[in-house]
FIKE-767515 format. One record per residue (C-alpha): residue in three letters; x, z, y. Coordinates in steps of 0.05 Angstrom, whole numbers, plus 5000, padded with zeros to 4 digits. Layout:
<recs>
ALAXZY;...
</recs>
This chain:
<recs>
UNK513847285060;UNK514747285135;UNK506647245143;UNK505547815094;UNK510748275117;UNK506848125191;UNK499548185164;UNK501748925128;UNK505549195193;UNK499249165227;UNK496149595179;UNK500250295188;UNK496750595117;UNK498850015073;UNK505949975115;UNK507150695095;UNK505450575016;UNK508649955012;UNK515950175032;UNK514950784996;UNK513350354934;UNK519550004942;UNK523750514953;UNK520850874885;UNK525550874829;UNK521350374785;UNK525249874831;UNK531850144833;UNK533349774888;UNK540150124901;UNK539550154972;UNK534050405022;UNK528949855034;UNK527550025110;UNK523149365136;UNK517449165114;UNK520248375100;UNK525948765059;UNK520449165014;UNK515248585008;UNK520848184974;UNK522648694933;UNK515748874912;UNK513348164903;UNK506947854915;UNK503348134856;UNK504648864869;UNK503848804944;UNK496548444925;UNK495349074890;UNK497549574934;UNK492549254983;UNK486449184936;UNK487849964915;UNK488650144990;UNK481849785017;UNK478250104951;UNK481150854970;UNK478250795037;UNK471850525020;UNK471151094967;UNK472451595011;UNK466751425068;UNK460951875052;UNK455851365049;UNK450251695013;UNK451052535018;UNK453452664954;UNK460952694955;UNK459253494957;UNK457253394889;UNK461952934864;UNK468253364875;UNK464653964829;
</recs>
């Protein structure tokens, strides 16, 4: 968990939705999860594989690759 909780602090976005995950109250955790070793063992490898398939896809969705997002959001 050590290596994941390394790999995600160097990526600020997925950081950020991570710890807010875990401090959701799906979890109810009972305490504030403040460190990103503390919310990747909370959230467990499954969700955190997730989080990080759903981030990359976000960005890559939002990158105007072929002029039409104008027409998209009508």
């Amino acid at each position: 968990m050590t290596d994941i909780a390394e790999r995600i602090g160097r990526e600020p976005a997925l950081a950020t939705v991570v710890l807010r995950q875990a401090n959701s109250a799906h979890y109810g955790y009972g305490r504030r999860v403040e460190t990103i070793p503390d919310a990747a063992v909370v959230l467990g490898i499954g969700t955190i594989r997730s989080l990080a398939i759903a981030s990359a896809v976000l960005r890559l969705l939002a990158v105007d690759r072929d002029g039409l997002s104008v027409h998209r959001r009508a």
